[in-house]
N, C-alpha and C positions, 0 to 999 in steps of 0.2 A: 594398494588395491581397494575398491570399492567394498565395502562391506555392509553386505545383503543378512546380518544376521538379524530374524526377530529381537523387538525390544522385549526387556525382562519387567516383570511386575517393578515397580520404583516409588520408593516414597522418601521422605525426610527421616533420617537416620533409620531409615530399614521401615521406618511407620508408615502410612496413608497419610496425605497430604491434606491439610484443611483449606481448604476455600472457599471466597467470597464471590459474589456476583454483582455488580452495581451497573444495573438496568438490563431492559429483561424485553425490550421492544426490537422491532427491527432486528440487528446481526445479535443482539442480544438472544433473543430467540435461538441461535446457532450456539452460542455459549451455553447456554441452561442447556440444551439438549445434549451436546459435548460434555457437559461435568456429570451429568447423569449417566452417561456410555461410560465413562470414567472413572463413577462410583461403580459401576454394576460392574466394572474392570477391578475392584479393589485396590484401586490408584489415588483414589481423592476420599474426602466427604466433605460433600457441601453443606458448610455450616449456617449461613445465611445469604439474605439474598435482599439487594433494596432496590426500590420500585416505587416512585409516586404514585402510580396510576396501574395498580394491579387488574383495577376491573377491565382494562383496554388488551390484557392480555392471559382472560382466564384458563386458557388450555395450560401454557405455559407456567403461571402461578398454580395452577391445582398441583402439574408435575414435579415443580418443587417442593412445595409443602410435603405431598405425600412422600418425596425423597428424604425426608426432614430435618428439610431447611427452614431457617425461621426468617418473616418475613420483618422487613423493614420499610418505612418510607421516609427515613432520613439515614442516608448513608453516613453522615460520621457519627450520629449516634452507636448503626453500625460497628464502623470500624473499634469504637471505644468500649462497646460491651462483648465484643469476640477476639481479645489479644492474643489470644494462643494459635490463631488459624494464619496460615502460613503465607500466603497470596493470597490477593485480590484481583481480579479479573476487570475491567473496566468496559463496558460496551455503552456509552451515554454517546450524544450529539458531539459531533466534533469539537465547537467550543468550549465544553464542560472537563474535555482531558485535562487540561495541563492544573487546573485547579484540583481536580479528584488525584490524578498521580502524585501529585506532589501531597497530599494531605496524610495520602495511603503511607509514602516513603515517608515522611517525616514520623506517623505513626507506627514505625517500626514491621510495614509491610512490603514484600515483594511484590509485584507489579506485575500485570499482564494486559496492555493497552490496545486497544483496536486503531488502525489505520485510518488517516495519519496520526501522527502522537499531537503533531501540533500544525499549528497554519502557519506562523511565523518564526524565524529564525529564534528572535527575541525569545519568544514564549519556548522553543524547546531549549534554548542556553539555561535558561531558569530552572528547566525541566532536569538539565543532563547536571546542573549545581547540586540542587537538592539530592539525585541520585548518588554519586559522589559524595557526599556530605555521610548519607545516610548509609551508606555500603551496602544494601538492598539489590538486584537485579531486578530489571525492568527489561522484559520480554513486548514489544511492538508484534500484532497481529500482521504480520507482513506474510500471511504464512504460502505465499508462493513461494519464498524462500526455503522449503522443508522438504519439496519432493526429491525423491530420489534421481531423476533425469536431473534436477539442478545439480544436488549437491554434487554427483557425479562430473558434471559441466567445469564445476567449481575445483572440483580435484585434481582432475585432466589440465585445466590452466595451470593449477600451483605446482604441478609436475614437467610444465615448458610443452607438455603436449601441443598447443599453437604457438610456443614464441613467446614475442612479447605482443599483448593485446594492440590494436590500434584502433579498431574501429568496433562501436559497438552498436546496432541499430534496432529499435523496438518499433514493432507495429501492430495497432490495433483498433479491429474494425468491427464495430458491433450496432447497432441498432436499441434506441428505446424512445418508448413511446409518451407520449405525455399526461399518462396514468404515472409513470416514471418520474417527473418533475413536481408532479402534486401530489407526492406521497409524505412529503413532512413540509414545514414551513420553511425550512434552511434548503430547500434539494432547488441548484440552480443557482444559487443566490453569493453575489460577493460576501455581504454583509448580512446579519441576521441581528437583531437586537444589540446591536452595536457594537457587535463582535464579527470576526475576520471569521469565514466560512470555504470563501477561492473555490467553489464548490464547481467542478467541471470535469474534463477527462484528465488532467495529471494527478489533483487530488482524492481522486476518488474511483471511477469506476475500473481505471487503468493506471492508478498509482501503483498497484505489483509491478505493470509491466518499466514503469521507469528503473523504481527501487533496483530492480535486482538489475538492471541496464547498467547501473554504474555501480552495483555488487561485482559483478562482470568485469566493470571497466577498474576497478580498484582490484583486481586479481583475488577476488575472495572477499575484501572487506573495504565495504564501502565508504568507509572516512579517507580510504587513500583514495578515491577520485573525489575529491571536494571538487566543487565547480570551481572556476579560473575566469570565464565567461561565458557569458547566455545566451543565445540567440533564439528569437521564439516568436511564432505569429500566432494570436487567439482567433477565434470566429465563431459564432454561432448561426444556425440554419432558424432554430428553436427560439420562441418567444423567453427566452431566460436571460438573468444576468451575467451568468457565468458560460466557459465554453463549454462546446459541443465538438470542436473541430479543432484540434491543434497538432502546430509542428514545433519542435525545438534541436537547437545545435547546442550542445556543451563541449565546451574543451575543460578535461580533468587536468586535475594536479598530475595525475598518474600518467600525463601525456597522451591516453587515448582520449579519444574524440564519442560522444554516446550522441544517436542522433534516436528522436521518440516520433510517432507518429501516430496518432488515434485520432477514432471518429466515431460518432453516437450514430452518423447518419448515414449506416454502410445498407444495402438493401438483405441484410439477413445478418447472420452473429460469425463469425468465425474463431478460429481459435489465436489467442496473441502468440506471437515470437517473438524470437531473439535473434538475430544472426549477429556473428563476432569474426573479426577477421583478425588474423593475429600473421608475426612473420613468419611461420613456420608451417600456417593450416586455420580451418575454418570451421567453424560450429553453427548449429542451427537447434535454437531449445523451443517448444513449445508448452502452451498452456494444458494440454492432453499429455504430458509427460514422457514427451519424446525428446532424443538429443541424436544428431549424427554429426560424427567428425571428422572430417578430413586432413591427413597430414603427409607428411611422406609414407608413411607405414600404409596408407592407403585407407578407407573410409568404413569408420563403426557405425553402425546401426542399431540404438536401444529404444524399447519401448517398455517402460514400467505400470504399465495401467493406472487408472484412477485411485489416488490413495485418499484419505480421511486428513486433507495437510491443518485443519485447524485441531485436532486429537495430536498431529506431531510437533504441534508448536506448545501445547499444552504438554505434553511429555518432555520432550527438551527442557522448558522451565523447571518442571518437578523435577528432571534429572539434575541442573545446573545449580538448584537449592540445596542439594543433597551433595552437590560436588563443583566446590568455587571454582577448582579448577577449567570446569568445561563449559564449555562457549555456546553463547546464545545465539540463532540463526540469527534474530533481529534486535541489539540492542540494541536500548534508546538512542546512544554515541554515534551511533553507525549510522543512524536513518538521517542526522545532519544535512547530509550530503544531497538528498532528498529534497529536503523541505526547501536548503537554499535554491536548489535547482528551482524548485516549483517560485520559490520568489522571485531569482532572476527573470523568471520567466513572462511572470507577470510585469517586472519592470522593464523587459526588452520590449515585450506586446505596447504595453502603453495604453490600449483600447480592448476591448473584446468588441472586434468588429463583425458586423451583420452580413450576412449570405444574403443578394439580394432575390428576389422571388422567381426570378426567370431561372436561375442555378438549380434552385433544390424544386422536390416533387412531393405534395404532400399526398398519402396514404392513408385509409382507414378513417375510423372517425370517433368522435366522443374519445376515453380515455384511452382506446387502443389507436387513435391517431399517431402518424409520425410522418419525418422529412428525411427523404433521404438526397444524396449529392450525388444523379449518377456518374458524373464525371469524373469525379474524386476516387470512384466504389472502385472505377477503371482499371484508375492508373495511378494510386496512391502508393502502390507497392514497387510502381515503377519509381515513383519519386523518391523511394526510400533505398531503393537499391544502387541510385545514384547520389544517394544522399544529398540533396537539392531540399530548399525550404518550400514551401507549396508558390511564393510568389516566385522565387528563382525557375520552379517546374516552369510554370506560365498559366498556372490556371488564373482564369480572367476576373476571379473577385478576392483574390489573392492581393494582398501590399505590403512592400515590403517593411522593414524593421532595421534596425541596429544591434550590433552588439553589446551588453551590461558588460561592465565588468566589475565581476565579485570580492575583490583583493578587498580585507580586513570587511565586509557586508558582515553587520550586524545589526541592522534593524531595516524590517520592510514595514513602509505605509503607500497605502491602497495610490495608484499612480493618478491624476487628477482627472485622468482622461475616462478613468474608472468611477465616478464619483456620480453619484444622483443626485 
């Protein structure tokens, strides 16, 4: 059975948990505010916190110091003058994870990384070595994995509630405007100072809704859907390098099939889903924390309301430090499946091809400008529900693709047709 009990106050051998903070900008901002709920929870105490550029984010810097944390602007100095504090939190630029987590674990810290951990297969093997090496846990911000409508989702499957999975499909249609692409120098972009970024809807705004797509399709744990082959068309509406508009087919190890669908250029936000079809019955998870399931027993209906899920990904860790035994919603091992996806994806694309200007509508103006695809907005949900790639549907600036196939993939480079 599901178990709806409150979590208990939890620290490191019955203590309050030390933590670190390394950046403090953007989702960082959600982390500093999270450790201070946390403290004021007598669950943590933030011991330090590093930050190049404090004056860029004085509300945020005042509120830790006055929590008293000490500041830093060189994070391994950091890490080498606070050894007793038990995790480190990570919210830097994409590029800068796999160098901070591995520095954290080699230093003798637990880990707590923001989405994605890494951009290339390469870089997270490197990543999952040193973890291993170092026996440390390493907790991935993946925290759509934490709500209770999932985990539930997730229990119901490993109980044969649907059978055996087969088909699992994500979709996800939201809207952002071009205040949204020039809010950091990386947003949009393949490459960023000469680093891999893949910055578009699988890596980023809708990378929960894949992750837990072939969480889903690995019956709980996403290393058993490793991708097998990729199938994927990129596109953007938007003056960017990276997508806006994408579809993918994977076929898992685990035999089901995960098909994803997002788009930046829906004409409003709605919330993502899941639908899973399995031999037995059928499920439908949403981003508002709903799940209904259909089986012979005939069809459940829950709604768990909005929860705090980066405070439960944050608890989960403090619990799993405290008890090796118990399982991280998102280890770093498990998000593999993930990132190859998102690489084959880019190596089936081959292009990040352009919408051309008759398709899309642009909207608004200055920073709250945007493009939307009404076509797409239509009947994207229909393409999903027949599971059809967008050029397979017919839409008219759709082309098609090939399938990758992923057997022994261990290194992605940017495909040529990607290259400036």
């Amino acid at each position: 059975m599901y178990d709806d009990t409150p979590e208990e106050d939890t620290g490191v051998d019955g203590k309050r948990c030390k933590a670190l903070l390394i950046g403090i900008g953007g989702f960082g901002k959600i982390h500093a505010n999270m450790m201070k709920e946390l403290a004021g929870d007598s669950k943590l105490d933030i011991v330090a916190f590093a930050e190049i550029r404090p004056e860029a984010y004085p509300e945020t810097y005042a509120g830790l110091t006055a929590a008293g944390a000490a500041h830093y602007a060189d994070y391994e100095r950091m890490l080498a003058e606070h050894p007793e504090a038990d995790f480190a939190a990570i919210a830097t630029p994409i590029a800068a994870h796999k160098t901070m987590v591995i520095r954290a674990l080699r230093m003798g810290f637990h880990v707590l990384v923001e989405k994605p951990p890494a951009v290339t297969v390469q870089d997270l093997d490197e990543m999952i070595a040193v973890r291993r090496e170092s026996g440390k846990r390493c907790q991935v911000n993946f925290q759509n994995t934490s709500g209770r409508a999932f985990r539930h989702l997730l229990e119901r499957i490993g109980e044969g509630a649907l059978g055996t999975v087969k088909h699992v499909t994500g979709v996800g249609m939201w809207n952002r405007t071009r205040s949204y692409y020039e809010r950091t120098r990386w947003a949009g972009k393949l490459m960023c100072d000469g680093e891999y970024v893949l910055d578009g809807t699988i890596n980023n705004p809708l990378a929960h809704l894949l992750h837990n797509s072939l969480i889903v399709a690995g019956g709980g744990d996403a290393s058993r859907a490793a991708p097998v082959r990729v199938q994927a068309e990129l596109y953007h509406a938007n003056d960017i390098e990276g997508d806006d508009t994408s579809c993918v087919r994977i076929e898992t190890a685990s035999g089901a099939d995960v098909h994803f669908y997002g788009t930046m250029c829906h004409d409003n936000y709605e919330s993502p889903y899941i639908a899973v079809s399995g031999t037995e019955g059928e499920a439908l998870w949403d981003y508002q924390n709903n799940l209904t399931i259909r089986n012979r027993d005939g069809e459940t209906v829950l709604s768990f309301g909005q929860e705090e899920l980066v405070r439960n990904m944050y608890v989960n860790l403090i619990e799993a430090i405290r008890d090796d035994g118990l399982p991280l919603y998102a280890p770093l091992e498990h998000t593999r499946s993930f990132v190859a996806a998102s690489n084959g994806a880019f190596e089936s694309s081959g292009a990040i091809r352009a919408i051309p200007s008759p398709h899309y509508r642009q909207m608004g103006e200055g920073g709250g400008a945007s493009r939307h695809l009404p076509d797409l907005s239509e009947r994207m949900k229909d393409a999903a529900g027949k599971r059809l790639l967008f050029s397979e549907y017919g839409f008219p600036w759709a082309v098609p693709t090939k399938p990758f196939p992923m057997d022994g993939y261990v290194r992605f480079e940017l495909p040529a047709g990607m290259r400036t």
